[in-house]
GUDOKOL-209822 format. One line per field, with one value per residue (C-alpha): residue number from 1; residue in three letters; x, y, z. Coordinates in steps of 0.2 Angstrom, whole numbers, plus 2048, in hexadecimal, padded with zeros to 3 digits. Layout:
GUDOKOL-209822
kevo	[NUM:...]
dodren	[ALA:...]
xx	[X:...]
yy	[Y:...]
zz	[Z:...]
END
This chain:
GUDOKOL-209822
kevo	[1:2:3:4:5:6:7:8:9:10:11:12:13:14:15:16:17:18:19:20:21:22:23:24:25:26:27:28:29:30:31:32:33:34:35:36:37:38:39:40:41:42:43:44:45:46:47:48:49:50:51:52:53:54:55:56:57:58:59:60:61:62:63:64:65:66:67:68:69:70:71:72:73:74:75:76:77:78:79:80:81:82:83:84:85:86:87:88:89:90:91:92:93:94:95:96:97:98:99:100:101:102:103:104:105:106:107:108:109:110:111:112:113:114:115:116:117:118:119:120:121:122:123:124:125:126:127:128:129:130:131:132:133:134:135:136:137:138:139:140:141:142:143:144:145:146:147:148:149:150:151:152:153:154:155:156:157:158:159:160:161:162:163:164:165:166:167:168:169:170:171:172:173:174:175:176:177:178:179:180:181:182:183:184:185:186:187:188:189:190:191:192:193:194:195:196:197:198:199:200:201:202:203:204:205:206:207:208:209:210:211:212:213:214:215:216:217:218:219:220:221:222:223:224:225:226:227:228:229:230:231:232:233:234:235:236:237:238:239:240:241:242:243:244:245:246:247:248:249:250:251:252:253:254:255:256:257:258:259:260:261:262:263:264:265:266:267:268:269:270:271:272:273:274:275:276:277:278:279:280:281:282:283:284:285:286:287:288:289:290:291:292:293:294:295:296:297:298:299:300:301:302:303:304:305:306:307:308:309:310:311:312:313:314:315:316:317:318:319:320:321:322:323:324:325:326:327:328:329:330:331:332:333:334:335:336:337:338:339:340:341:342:343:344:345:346:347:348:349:350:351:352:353:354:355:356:357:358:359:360:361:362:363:364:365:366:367:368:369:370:371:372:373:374:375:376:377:378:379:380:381:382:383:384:385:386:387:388:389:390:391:392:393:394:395:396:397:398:399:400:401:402:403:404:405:406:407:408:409:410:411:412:413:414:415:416:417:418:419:420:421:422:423:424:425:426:427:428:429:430:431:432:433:434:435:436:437:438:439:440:441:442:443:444:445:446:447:448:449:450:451:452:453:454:455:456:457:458:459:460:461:462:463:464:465:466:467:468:469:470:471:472:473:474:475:476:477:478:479:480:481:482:483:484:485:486:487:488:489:490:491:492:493:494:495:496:497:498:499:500:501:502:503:504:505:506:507:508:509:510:511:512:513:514:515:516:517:518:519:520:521:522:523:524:525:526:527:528:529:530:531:532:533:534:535:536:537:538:539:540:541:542:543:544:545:546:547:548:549:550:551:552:553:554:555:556:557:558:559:560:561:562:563:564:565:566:567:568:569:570:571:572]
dodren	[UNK:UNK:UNK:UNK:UNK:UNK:UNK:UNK:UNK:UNK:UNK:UNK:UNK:UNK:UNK:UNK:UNK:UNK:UNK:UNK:UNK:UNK:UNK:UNK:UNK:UNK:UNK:UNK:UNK:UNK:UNK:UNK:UNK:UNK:UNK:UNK:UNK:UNK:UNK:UNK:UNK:UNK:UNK:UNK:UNK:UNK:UNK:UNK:UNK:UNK:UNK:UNK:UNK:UNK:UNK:UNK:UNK:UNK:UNK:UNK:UNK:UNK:UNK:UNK:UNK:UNK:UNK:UNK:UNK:UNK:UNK:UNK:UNK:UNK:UNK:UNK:UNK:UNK:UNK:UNK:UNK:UNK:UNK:UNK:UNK:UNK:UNK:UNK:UNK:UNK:UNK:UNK:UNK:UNK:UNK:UNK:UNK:UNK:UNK:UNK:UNK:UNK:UNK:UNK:UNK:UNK:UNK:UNK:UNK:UNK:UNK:UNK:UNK:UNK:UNK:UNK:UNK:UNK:UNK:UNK:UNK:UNK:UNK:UNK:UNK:UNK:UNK:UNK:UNK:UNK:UNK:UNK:UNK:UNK:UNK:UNK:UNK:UNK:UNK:UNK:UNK:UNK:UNK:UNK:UNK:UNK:UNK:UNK:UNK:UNK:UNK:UNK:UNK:UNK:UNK:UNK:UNK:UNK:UNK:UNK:UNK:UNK:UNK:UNK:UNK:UNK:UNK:UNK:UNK:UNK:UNK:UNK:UNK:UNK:UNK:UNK:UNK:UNK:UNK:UNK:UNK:UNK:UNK:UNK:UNK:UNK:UNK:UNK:UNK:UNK:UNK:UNK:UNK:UNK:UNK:UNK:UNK:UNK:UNK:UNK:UNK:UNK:UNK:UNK:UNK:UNK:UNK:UNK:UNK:UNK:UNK:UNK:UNK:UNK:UNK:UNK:UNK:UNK:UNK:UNK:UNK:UNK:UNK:UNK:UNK:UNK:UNK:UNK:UNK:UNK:UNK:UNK:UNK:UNK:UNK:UNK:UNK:UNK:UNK:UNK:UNK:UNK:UNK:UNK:UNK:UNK:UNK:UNK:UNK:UNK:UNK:UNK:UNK:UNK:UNK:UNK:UNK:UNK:UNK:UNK:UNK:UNK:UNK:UNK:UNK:UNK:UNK:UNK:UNK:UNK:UNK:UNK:UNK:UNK:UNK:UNK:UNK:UNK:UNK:UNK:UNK:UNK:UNK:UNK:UNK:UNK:UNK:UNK:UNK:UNK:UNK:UNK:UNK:UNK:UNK:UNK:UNK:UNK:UNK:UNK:UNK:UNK:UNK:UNK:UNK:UNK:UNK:UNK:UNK:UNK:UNK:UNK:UNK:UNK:UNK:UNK:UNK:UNK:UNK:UNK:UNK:UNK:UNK:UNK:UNK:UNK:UNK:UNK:UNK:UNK:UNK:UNK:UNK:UNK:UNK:UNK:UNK:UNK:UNK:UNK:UNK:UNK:UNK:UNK:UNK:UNK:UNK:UNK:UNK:UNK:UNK:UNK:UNK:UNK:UNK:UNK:UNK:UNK:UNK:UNK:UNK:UNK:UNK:UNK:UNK:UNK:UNK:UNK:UNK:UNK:UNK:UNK:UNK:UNK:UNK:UNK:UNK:UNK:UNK:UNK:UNK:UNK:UNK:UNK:UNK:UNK:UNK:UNK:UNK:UNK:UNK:UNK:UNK:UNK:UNK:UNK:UNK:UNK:UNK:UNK:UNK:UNK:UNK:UNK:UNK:UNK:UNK:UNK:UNK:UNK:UNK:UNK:UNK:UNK:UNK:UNK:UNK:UNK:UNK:UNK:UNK:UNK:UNK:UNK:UNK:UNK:UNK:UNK:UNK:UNK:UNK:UNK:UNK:UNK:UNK:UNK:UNK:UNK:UNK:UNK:UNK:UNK:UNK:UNK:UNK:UNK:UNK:UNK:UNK:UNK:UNK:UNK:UNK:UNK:UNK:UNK:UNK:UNK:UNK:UNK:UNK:UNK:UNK:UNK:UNK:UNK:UNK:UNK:UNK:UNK:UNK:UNK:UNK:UNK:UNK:UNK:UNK:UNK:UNK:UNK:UNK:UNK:UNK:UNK:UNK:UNK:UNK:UNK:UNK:UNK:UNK:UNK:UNK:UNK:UNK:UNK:UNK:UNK:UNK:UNK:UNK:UNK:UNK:UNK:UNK:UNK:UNK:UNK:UNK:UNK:UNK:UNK:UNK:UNK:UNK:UNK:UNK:UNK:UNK:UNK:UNK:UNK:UNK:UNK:UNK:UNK:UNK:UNK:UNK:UNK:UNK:UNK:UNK:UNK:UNK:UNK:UNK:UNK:UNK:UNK:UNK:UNK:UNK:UNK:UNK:UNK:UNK:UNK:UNK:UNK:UNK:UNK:UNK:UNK:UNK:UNK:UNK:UNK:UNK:UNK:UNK:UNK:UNK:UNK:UNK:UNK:UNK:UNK:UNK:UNK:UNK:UNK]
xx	[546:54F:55A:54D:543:553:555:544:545:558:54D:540:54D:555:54A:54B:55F:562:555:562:573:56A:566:578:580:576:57C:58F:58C:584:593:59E:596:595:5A7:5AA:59E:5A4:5A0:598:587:588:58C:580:573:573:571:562:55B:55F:55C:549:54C:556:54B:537:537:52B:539:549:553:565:56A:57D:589:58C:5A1:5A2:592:58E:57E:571:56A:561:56D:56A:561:556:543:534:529:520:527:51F:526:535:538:534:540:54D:549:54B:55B:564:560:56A:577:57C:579:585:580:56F:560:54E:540:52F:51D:520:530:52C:51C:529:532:523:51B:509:501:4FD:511:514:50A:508:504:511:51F:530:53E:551:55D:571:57B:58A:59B:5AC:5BA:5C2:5AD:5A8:595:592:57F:570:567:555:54D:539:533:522:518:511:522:528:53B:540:550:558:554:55D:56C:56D:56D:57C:584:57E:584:596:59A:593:5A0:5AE:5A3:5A2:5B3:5BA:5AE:5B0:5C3:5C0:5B1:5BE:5CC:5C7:5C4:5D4:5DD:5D8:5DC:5ED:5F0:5EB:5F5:604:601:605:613:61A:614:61D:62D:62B:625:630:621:616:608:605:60D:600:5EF:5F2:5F3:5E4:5DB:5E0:5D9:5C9:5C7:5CB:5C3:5B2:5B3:5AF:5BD:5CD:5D8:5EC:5F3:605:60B:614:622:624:614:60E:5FD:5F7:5F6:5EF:5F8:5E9:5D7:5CD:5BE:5C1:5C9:5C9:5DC:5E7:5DD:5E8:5E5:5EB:5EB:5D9:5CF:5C2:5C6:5D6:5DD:5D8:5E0:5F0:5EC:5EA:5F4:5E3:5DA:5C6:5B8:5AA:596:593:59D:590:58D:59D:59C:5AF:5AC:5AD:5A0:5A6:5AE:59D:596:5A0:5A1:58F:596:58E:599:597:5A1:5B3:5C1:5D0:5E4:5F3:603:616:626:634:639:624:621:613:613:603:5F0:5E6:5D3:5C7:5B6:5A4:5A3:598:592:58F:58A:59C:5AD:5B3:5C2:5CA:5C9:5D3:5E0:5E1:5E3:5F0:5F8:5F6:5FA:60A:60E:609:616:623:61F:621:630:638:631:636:648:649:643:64E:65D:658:656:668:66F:665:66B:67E:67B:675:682:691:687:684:697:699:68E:694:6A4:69C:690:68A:683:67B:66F:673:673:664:659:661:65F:649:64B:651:644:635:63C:63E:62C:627:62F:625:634:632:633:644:64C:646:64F:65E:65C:65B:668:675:66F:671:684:687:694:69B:6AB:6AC:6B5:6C5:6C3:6CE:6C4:6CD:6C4:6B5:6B1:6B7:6AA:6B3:6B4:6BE:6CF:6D1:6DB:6D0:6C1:6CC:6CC:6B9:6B6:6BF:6B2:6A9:6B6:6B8:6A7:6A9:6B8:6B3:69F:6A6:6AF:69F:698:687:678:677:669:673:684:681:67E:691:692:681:685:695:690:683:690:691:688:67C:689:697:69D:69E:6A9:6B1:6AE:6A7:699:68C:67B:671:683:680:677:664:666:676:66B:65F:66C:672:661:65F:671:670:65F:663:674:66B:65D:668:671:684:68F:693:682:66F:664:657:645:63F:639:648:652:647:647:65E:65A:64E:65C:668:65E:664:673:674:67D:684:67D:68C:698:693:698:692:68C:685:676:678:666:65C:64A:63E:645:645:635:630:635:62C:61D:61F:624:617:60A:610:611:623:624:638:635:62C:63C:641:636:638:649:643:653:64D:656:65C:661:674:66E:675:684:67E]
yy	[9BF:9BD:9B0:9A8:9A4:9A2:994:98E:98B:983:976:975:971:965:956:95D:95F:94D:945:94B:946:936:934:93B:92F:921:926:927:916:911:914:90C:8FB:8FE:901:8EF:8E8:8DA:8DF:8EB:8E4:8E1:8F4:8FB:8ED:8F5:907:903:8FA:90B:918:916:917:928:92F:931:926:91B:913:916:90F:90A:90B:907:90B:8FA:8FB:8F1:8F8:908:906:90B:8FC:8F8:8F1:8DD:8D9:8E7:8E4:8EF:8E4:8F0:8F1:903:908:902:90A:91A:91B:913:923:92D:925:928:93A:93E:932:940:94C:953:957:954:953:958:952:958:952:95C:958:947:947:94C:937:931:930:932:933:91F:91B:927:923:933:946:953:946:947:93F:944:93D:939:938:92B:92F:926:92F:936:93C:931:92C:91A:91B:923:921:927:92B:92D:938:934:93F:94D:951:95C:958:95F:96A:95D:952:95B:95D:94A:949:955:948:93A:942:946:933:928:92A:924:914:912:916:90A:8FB:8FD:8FA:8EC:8E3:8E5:8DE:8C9:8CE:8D8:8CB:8BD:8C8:8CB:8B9:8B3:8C2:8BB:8AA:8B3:8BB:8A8:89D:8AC:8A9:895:894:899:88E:8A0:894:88D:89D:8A6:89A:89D:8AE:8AE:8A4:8AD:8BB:8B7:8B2:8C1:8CA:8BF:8BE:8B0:8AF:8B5:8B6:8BD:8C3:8C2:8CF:8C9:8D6:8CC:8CC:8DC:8D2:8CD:8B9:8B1:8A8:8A2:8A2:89C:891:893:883:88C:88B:89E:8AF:8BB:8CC:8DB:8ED:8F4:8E4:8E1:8E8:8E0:8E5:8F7:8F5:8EE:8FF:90D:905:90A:901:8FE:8FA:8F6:8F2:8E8:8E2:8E1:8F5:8F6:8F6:8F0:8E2:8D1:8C6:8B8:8AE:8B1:8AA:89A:897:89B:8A7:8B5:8C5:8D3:8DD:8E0:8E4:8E4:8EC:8EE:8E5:8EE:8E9:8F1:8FC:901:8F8:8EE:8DD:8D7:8D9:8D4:8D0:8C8:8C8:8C7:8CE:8C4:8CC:8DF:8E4:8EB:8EA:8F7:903:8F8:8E9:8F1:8F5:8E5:8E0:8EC:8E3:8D2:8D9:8DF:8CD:8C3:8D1:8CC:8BA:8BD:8C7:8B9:8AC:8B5:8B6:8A3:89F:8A7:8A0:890:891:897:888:87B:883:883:870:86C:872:86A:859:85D:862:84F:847:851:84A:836:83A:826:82A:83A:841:832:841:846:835:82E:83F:83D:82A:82E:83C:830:822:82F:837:824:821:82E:83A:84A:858:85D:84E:849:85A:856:847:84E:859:84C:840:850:84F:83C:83B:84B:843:83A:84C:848:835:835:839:82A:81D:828:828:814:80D:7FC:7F2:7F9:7F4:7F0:800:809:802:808:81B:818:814:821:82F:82C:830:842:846:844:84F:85D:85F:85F:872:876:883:879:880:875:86C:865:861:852:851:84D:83E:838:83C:831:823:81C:80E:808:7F6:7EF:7E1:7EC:7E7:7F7:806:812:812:7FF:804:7F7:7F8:809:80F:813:823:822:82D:822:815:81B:824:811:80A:818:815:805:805:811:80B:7FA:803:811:80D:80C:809:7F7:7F4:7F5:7FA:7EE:7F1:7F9:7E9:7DE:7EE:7EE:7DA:7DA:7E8:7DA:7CF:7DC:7DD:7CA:7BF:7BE:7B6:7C7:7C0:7C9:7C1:7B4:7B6:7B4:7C7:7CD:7D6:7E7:7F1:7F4:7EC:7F7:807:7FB:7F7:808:80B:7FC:803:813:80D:800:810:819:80D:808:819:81E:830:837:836:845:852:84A:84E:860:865:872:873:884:88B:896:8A8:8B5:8BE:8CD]
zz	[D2D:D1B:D23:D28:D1A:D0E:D1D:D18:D07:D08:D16:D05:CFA:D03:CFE:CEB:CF0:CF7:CE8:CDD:CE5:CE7:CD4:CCE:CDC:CD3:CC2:CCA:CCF:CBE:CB6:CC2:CBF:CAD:CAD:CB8:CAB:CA3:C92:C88:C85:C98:C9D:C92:C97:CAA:CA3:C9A:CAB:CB4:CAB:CAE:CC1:CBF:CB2:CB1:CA1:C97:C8C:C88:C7A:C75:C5F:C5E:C4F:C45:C45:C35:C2B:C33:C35:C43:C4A:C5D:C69:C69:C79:C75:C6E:C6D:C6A:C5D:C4B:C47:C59:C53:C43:C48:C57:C4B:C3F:C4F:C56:C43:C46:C56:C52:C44:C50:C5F:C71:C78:C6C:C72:C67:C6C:C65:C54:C50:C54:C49:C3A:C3F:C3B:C4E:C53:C64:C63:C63:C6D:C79:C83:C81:C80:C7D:C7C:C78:C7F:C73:C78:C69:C70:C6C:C71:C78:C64:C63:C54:C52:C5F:C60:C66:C77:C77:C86:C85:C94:C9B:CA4:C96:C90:C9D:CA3:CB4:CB5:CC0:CB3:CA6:CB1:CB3:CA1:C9E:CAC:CA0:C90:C97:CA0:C92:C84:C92:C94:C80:C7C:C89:C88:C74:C75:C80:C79:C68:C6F:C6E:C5C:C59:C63:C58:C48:C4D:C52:C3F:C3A:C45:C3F:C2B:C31:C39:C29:C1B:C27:C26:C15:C05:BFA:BF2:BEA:BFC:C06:BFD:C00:C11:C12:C05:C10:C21:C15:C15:C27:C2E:C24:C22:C11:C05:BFB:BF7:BE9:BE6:BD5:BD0:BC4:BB5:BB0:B9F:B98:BA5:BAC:BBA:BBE:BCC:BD6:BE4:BE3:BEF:BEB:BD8:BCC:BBD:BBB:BB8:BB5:BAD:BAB:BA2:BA8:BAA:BA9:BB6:BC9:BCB:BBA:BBF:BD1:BC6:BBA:BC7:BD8:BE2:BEE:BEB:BF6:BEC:BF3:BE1:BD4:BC8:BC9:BC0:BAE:BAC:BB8:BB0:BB4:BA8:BB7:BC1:BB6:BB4:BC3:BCA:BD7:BDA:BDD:BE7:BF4:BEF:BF8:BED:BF1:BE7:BF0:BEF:BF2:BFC:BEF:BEE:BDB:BD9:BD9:BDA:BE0:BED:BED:BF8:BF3:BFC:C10:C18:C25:C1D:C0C:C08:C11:C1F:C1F:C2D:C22:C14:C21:C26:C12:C10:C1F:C19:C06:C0E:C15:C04:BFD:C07:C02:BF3:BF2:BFD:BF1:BE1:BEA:BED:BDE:BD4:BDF:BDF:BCC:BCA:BD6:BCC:BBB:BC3:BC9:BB9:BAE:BBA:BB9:BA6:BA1:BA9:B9E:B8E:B8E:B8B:B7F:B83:B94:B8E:B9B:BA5:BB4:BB2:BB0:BC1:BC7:BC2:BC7:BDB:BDC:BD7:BE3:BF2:BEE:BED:BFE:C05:C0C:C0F:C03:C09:C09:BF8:BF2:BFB:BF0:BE0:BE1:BE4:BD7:BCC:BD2:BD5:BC7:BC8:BCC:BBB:BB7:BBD:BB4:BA4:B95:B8C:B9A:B9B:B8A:B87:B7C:B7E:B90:B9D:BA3:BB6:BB8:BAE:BBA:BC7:BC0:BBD:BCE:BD4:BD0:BDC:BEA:BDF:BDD:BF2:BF1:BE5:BEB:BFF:BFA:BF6:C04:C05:C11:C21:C1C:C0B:C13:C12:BFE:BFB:C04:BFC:BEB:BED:BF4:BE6:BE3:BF4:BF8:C07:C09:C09:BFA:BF0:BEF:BF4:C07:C07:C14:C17:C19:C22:C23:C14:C11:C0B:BFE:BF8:BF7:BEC:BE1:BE1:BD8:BCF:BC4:BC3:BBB:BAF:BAB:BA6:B9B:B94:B81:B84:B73:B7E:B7F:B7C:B8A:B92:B95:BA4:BAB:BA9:BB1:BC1:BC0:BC3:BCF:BDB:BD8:BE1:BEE:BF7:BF2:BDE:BD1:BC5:BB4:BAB:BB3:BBB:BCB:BDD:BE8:BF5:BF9:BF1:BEF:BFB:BF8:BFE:BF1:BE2:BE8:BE8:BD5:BD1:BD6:BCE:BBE:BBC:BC2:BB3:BA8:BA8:BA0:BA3:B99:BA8:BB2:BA8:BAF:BBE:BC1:BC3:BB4:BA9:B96:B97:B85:B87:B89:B7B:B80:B78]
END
């Protein structure tokens, strides 16, 4: 008799029984489509369109974490239609996101959010809220489920909620790491991108716009700016700003935020400038800029001192910047450090080659007091014919620094012809002419980087001639090297305006006049004899132009030859 009616009531509550494994196998198969979604707005999308056919429900609701503001705000595709409505369950959805487990929020506690019977649209409400967590159980959102039917939630209903509670944060964990990826993906690539343009770049003024600018991209920030610190006068100077032509800021310790950054060696995240009372507003107010969020982080060398700051100013899409953005500023500060060390390296060895150059090429011109600085004017004059010609950088480099060198071999010439204030002899031409062959000689033992080995044979052919005619290898024409050539217009015009104690200098214009002549058959005026083509036309074409820009002014040449006058160091 007992087994019977235990029989009866297992064939009662086998409806109830199958009702159930139905719904959970609907949730199970919920989850599996949400997983195969293609995105995150997708997955949650089809939970919000099932839940209502799982649950007895008159609404349900989805407030997700803002990553970048942390804020509580309503899933996108998401609208209510009633602003009151609205606001309260926003209210509601703040308090189970800083809640844990399954919040239950009856007619009372919901009268406490600011609800009354017209919002809520029922009697005996109740509201089941599921605070979302990923997989490491930080805050994600709040799903709110508004039960109809007076309030009164089955026990299979609860059971399906603990089911609900424990498979969601493996959908939010997974769909955020994938919904993140494009985003992460595309930082690292500009990231990348730094990394490749600091290891093909050794220029920090440039070097450092773009990492400024890469900056403020990935990070959505309106400007940027980088400080360099100066060890003599112990500042900070900026180096790049973005969107600002006021020329150099400089800064001493403790002045405005990146002063204090330079001061105290901490990173600051700040909502609004203007709360700060040390803040300076001067170039606000400038400019007309208005400044507010600011991220700003000291930069270290390898051996960890500082060497500089790092700033950008204004997030555009929150009111301050994130803890993820100053990692990736610490990142990116880490990268602009390595520029600069890198930078700072070259420079100072690129400043200890020019000043070696310079003095060889200047222990040359100190023994003929007559061509004084004659090294370094043809030296400025080659460099503005290159950049005139359009040549690249490199080249025009390669340029100089054989122009600087071009009479090196006047060295081994015998100070008694060197210094001969009257006209040579022919075998005192001959030992003149032959500097060019030492200057060959000597500057070829020079270990030179692969892209300057050609620099000797440049520096000593600015005595050859298009028509073969010149010395000391006779090449003709492009056999000669570019740069030759140009070294080639380059002396003669200055040896023609230069004093010598034989002669008085001629006016620029008359010099470029002889040098058209060079450039077809001619009559030499000096002696007159008959020769060949020796200039070529479009390079004394192209100091023409630069000297009628410049108003036939020669002085420029000067600080065009890059030579810097550099006093003798004390000894002691």
């Amino acid at each position: 008799m007992a087994k019977g009616k235990k029989e009866q009531e297992t064939t009662q509550a086998l409806p109830q029984i199958e009702a159930w494994a139905a719904r959970l196998e609907y949730i199970f198969d919920l989850f599996y489509k949400m997983h195969a979604a293609s995105t995150f707005k997708v997955a949650l999308d089809l939970m919000l369109k099932a839940l209502p056919e799982i649950f007895p429900l008159c609404s349900c609701r989805l407030f997700m974490v803002d990553p970048e503001t942390y804020e509580i705000v309503p899933f996108s595709f998401q609208q209510s239609g009633d602003d009151d409505f609205s606001k309260f369950e926003l209210s509601v959805a703040k308090k189970i996101t800083n809640s844990s487990g399954l919040v239950v929020l009856r007619e009372a506690e919901l009268g406490e959010l600011g609800a009354n019977s017209k919002l809520l649209k029922g009697v005996n409400p109740v509201i089941v809220g599921l605070s979302l967590k990923n997989k490491s159980d930080h805050s994600a959102g709040a799903l709110l489920l508004h039960f109809a039917d007076g309030g009164v939630i089955q026990d299979v209903d609860w059971r399906l909620i603990e089911k609900l509670e424990k498979l969601l944060p493996e959908i939010v964990s997974d769909h955020q790491q994938l919904s993140d990826a494009p985003d992460s993906a595309e930082r690292f690539n500009l990231i990348l991108d730094v990394g490749t343009k600091i290891a093909a770049n050794i220029e920090l003024a440039p070097l450092l716009a773009d990492i400024g600018k890469a900056c403020s991209e990935l990070l959505e920030a309106e400007r940027s700016s980088v400080y360099i610190v100066d060890e003599d006068t112990d500042e900070i100077f900026t180096l790049f700003v973005q969107g600002y032509d006021i020329g150099e800021i400089r800064l001493p310790k403790g002045k405005g935020i990146a002063g204090r950054i330079f001061e105290t060696g901490q990173t600051m995240n700040i909502e609004d400038a203007y709360d700060l009372d040390y803040f300076d507003r001067s170039w606000d107010e400038k400019s007309g800029y208005r400044t507010k969020s600011v991220l700003c982080s000291p930069m270290y060398d390898r051996q960890g001192k500082m060497i500089g700051v790092f700033q950008v100013l204004n997030k555009q899409t929150a009111k301050r910047f994130t803890a993820n953005d100053e990692r990736i500023l610490r990142t990116l500060g880490s990268f602009a450090a390595v520029a600069i060390e890198n930078a700072k390296l070259y420079r100072e060895q690129k400043e200890q080659f020019d000043s070696f150059i310079e003095v060889l090429a200047s222990s040359v011109d100190a023994k003929d007091p007559t061509t004084s600085n004659h090294s370094m004017y043809v030296t400025g004059i080659s460099v503005v014919i290159a950049k005139e010609l359009g040549l690249e950088p490199s080249f025009v480099e390669k340029i100089r620094i054989a122009a600087t060198l071009h009479d090196y071999g006047k060295i081994a010439v015998p100070d008694s012809v060197l210094c001969k204030p009257a006209k040579l002899l022919p075998c005192e031409i001959y030992l003149m002419n032959f500097h060019v062959e030492k200057t060959i000689t000597i500057l070829s033992r020079i270990h030179w980087a692969k892209e300057l080995r050609d620099v000797p044979i440049i520096a000593g052919t600015h005595h050859e001639a298009l028509d073969g005619s010149g010395y000391p290898l006779r090449l003709k024409g492009t056999d000669i090297p570019y740069g030759g050539r140009i070294i080639a217009v380059a002396d003669i015009f200055h040896a023609m305006i230069q004093n010598r104690p034989y002669k008085r200098g001629m006016p620029p214009k008359r010099a470029v006049e002889f040098c058209e002549q060079m450039t077809e058959p001619h009559v030499d005026e000096r002696y007159g004899t008959r020769k060949g083509t020796h200039l070529q036309a479009d390079i004394v074409a192209a100091l023409k132009r630069w000297l009628e820009r410049n108003e036939w002014n020669t002085v420029l040449f000067e600080a065009e030859s890059g030579w810097k006058r550099r006093s003798p160091r004390p000894l002691v």
